[in-house]
C-alpha positions in Angstrom: 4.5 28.6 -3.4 1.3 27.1 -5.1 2.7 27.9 -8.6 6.2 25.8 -7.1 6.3 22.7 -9.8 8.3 21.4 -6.7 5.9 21.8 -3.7 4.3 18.6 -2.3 1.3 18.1 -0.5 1.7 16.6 2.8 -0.5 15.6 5.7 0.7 16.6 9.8 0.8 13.0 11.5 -1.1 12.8 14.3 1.1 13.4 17.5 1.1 13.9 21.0 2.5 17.9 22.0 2.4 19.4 25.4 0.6 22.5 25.3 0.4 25.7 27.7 -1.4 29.0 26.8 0.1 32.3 27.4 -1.8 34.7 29.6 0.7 37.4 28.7 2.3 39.0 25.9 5.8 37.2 25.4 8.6 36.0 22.9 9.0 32.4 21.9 12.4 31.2 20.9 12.0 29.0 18.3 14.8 27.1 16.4 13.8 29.5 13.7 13.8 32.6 15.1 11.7 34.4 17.8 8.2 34.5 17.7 5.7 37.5 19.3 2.8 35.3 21.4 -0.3 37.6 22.7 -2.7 36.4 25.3 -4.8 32.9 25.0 -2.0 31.6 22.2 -0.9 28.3 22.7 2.8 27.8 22.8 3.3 23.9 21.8 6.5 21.6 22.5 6.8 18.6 20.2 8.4 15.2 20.9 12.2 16.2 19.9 11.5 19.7 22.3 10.8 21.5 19.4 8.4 24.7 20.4 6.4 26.9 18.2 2.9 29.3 18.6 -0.4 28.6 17.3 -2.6 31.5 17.2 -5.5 31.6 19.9 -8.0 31.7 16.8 -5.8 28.7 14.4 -5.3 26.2 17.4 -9.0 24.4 18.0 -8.5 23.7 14.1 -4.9 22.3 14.7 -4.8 20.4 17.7 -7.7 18.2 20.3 -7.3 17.5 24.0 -5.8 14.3 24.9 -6.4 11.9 27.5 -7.8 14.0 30.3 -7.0 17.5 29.0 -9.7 19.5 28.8 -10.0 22.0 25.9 -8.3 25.1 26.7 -6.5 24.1 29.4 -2.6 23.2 29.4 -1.6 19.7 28.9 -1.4 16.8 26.1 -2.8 17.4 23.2 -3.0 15.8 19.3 -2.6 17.1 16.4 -4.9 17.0 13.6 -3.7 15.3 10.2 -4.2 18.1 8.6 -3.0 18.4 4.9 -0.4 22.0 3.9 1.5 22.7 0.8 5.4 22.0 1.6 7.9 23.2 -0.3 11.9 21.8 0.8 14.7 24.6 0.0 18.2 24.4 -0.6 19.5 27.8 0.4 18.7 30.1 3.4 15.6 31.7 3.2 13.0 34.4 5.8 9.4 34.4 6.0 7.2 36.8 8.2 4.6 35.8 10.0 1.2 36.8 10.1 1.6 39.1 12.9 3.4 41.2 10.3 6.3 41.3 13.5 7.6 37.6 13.9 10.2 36.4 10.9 11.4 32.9 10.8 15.1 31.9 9.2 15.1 28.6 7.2 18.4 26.8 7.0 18.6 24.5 3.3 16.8 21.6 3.7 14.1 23.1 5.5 10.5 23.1 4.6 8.4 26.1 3.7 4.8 24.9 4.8 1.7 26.9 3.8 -0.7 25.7 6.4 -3.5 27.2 4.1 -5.4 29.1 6.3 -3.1 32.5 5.8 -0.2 31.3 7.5 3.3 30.1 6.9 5.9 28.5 8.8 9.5 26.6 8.7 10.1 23.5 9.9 13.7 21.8 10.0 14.3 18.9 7.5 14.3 16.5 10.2 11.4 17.6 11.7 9.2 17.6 8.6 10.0 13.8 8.1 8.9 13.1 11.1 5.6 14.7 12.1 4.7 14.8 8.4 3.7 12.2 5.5 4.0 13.6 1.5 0.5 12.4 -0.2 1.1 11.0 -3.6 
């Protein structure tokens, strides 16, 4: 994707997400497409319902306690403006997920976002304009 004359830069708006950690193995159904969680993940709802895993060892960089969360434990949480590669498609598309098990579907219009610390994920059109800015 870095070699993409079309991919953008973009910054993740900061946003309150509801947050619970897994204790146990399980599937989350995505939008996407189902994704494997193992123990101490953190499986995060957004403000349109929208839910999606961060790794145990991605999420501390991701996300901070809000309010009177406490680190590590379930509740409200923000998200860090952190800045990815995004990349918008116009036909279908699959990516696999760093667990070398999970595989996410894009629909056109979605983004491809390279988070740039190994991992990749798909967020809907709609989504992506709304819990992230494009840097100029």
């Amino acid at each position: 994707m870095t070699a993409d004359p079309r991919r953008v830069a973009a910054r993740k708006l900061e946003q309150q997400v509801q947050v619970r950690f897994t204790h146990d193995p399980c599937i989350i159904a995505t939008a996407e497409g189902q994704v494997h969680a193992r123990p101490g993940d953190a499986i995060v709802t957004g403000s349109a319902g929208e839910v999606w895993r961060v790794s145990e060892a991605r999420f501390t960089g991701k996300y901070r306690p809000s309010g009177t969360t406490r680190a590590g434990q379930p509740g409200l949480y923000v998200s860090e403006p952190n800045r990815v590669l995004a990349l918008q498609l116009d036909e279908p598309f699959r990516v696999v997920l760093t667990d070398d098990v999970s595989e996410l579907t894009g629909r056109p219009g979605d983004w491809l976002v390279d988070y740039g610390d190994g991992s990749l994920g798909v967020v809907a059109g709609d989504i992506f304009a709304a819990t992230y800015e494009i840097l100029r």
